[in-house]
C-alpha positions as a Markdown table, in Angstrom:
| # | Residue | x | y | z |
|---|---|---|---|---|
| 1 | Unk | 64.1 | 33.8 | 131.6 |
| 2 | Unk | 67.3 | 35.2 | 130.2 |
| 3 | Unk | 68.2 | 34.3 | 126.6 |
| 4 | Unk | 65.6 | 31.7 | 126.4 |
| 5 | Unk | 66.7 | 30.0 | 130.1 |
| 6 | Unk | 65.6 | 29.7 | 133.4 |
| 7 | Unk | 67.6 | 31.9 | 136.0 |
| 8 | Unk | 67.1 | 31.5 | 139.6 |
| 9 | Unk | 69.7 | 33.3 | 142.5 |
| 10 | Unk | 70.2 | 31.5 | 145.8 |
| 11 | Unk | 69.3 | 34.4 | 148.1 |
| 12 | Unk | 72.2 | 35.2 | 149.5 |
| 13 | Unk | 73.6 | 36.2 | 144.8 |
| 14 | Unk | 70.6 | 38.2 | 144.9 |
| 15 | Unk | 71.2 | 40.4 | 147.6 |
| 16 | Unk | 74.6 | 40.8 | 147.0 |
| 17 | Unk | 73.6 | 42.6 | 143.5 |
| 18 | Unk | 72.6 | 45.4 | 146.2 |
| 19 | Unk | 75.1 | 47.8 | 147.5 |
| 20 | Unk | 72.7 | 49.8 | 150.4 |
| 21 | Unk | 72.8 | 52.7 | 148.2 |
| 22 | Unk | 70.6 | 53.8 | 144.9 |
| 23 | Unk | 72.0 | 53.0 | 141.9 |
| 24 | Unk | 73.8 | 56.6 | 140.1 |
| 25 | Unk | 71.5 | 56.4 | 137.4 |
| 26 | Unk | 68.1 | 56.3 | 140.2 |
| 27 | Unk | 67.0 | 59.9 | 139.2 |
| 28 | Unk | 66.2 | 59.1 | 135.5 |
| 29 | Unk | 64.5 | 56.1 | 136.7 |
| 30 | Unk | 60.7 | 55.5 | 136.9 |
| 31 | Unk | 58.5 | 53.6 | 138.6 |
| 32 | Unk | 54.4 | 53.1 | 138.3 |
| 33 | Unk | 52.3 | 50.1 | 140.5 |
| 34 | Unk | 49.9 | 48.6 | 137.8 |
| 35 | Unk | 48.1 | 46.6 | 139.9 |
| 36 | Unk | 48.0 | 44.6 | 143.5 |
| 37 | Unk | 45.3 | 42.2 | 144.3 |
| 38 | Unk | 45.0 | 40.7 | 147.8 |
| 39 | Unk | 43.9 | 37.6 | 148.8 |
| 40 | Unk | 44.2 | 37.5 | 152.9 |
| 41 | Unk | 47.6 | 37.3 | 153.7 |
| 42 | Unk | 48.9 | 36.6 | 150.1 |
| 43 | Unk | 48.9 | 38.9 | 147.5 |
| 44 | Unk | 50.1 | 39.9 | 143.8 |
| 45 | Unk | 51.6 | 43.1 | 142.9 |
| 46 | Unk | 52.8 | 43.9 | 139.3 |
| 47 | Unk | 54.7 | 47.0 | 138.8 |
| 48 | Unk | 56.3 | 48.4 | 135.5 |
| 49 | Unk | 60.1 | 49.7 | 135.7 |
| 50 | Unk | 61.3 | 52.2 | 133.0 |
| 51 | Unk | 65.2 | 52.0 | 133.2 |
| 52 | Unk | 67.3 | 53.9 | 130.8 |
| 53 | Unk | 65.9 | 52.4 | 127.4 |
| 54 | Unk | 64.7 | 49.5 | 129.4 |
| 55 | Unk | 61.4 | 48.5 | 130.2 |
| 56 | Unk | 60.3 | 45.4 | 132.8 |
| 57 | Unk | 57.5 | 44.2 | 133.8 |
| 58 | Unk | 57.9 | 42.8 | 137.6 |
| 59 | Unk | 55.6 | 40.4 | 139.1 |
| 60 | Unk | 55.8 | 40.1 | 142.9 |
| 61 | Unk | 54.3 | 37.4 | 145.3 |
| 62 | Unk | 53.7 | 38.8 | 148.5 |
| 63 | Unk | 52.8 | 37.1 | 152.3 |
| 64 | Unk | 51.4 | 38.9 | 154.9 |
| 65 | Unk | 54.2 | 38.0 | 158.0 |
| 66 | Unk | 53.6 | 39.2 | 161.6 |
| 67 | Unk | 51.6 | 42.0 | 160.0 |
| 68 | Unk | 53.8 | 43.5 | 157.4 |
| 69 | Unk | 54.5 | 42.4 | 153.5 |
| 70 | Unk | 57.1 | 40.9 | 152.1 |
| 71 | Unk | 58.5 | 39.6 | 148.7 |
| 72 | Unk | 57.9 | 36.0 | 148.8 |
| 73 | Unk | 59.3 | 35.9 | 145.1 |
| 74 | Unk | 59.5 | 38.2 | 142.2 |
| 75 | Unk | 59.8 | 37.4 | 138.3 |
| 76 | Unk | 60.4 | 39.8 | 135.7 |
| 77 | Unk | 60.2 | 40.3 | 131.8 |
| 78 | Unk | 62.1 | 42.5 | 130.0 |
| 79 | Unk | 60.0 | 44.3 | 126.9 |
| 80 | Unk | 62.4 | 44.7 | 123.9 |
Protein backbone atom coordinates (compact mmCIF):
# COMPACT_ATOMS: atom_id res chain seq x y z
CA UNK A 1 0.00 0.00 0.00
CA UNK A 2 1.48 3.36 -0.91
CA UNK A 3 -0.65 6.47 -0.03
CA UNK A 4 -3.65 4.45 0.71
CA UNK A 5 -3.29 2.18 -2.79
CA UNK A 6 -2.35 -1.06 -3.91
CA UNK A 7 1.11 -1.25 -5.77
CA UNK A 8 2.17 -4.26 -7.42
CA UNK A 9 5.59 -4.36 -9.96
CA UNK A 10 5.60 -6.77 -12.91
CA UNK A 11 8.90 -8.54 -12.21
CA UNK A 12 10.86 -7.52 -14.63
CA UNK A 13 10.06 -3.01 -12.70
CA UNK A 14 11.09 -4.73 -9.71
CA UNK A 15 14.38 -5.88 -10.54
CA UNK A 16 15.26 -3.14 -12.46
CA UNK A 17 15.10 -0.98 -8.97
CA UNK A 18 18.44 -3.15 -8.43
CA UNK A 19 21.68 -2.00 -9.75
CA UNK A 20 24.10 -5.38 -8.77
CA UNK A 21 25.71 -3.22 -6.31
CA UNK A 22 24.70 -2.08 -2.53
CA UNK A 23 23.03 0.91 -2.19
CA UNK A 24 25.88 4.03 -0.94
CA UNK A 25 24.04 4.43 2.10
CA UNK A 26 24.27 0.17 2.98
CA UNK A 27 26.77 0.75 5.92
CA UNK A 28 24.22 2.81 8.06
CA UNK A 29 21.77 0.27 7.30
CA UNK A 30 20.32 -2.49 9.55
CA UNK A 31 18.90 -5.50 9.37
CA UNK A 32 17.30 -8.10 12.21
CA UNK A 33 15.10 -11.51 11.13
CA UNK A 34 12.05 -11.42 13.64
CA UNK A 35 10.74 -14.51 12.76
CA UNK A 36 10.53 -17.48 10.05
CA UNK A 37 8.08 -20.32 10.43
CA UNK A 38 8.17 -23.34 8.12
CA UNK A 39 5.65 -25.34 6.86
CA UNK A 40 7.32 -28.10 4.47
CA UNK A 41 8.36 -26.44 1.49
CA UNK A 42 6.56 -23.16 2.18
CA UNK A 43 7.48 -20.82 4.72
CA UNK A 44 7.09 -17.21 6.23
CA UNK A 45 9.88 -14.97 7.15
CA UNK A 46 9.33 -11.39 8.54
CA UNK A 47 12.28 -9.27 8.97
CA UNK A 48 12.48 -5.58 10.17
CA UNK A 49 14.58 -2.98 8.00
CA UNK A 50 16.00 0.19 9.74
CA UNK A 51 16.85 2.58 6.75
CA UNK A 52 18.02 6.08 7.45
CA UNK A 53 14.91 7.39 9.51
CA UNK A 54 12.92 4.69 8.04
CA UNK A 55 11.56 1.73 9.49
CA UNK A 56 9.70 -1.48 7.41
CA UNK A 57 8.43 -4.27 8.33
CA UNK A 58 8.90 -6.95 5.35
CA UNK A 59 6.88 -9.96 5.09
CA UNK A 60 8.23 -12.65 2.74
CA UNK A 61 6.56 -15.96 1.31
CA UNK A 62 8.96 -18.36 0.63
CA UNK A 63 8.94 -22.05 -1.47
CA UNK A 64 11.22 -24.61 -1.12
CA UNK A 65 12.47 -25.12 -5.15
CA UNK A 66 14.86 -27.99 -6.09
CA UNK A 67 16.12 -27.69 -2.52
CA UNK A 68 16.89 -24.05 -1.97
CA UNK A 69 14.40 -20.94 -0.89
CA UNK A 70 13.25 -18.41 -2.72
CA UNK A 71 10.93 -15.28 -2.48
CA UNK A 72 7.75 -16.27 -3.76
CA UNK A 73 6.43 -12.71 -2.78
CA UNK A 74 7.19 -10.06 -0.32
CA UNK A 75 4.93 -7.15 1.19
CA UNK A 76 6.11 -4.40 3.23
CA UNK A 77 4.80 -1.61 5.66
CA UNK A 78 6.48 1.27 6.29
CA UNK A 79 6.17 2.50 10.21
CA UNK A 80 5.82 6.35 10.39
Amino acid sequence: MRDGAFVSWPLDEYCALFHGRPAPDEPTRSRRIDSVEVHHTVATATMTLRHGADTFTDVFLLARVDGAWRIANKAYHKHG
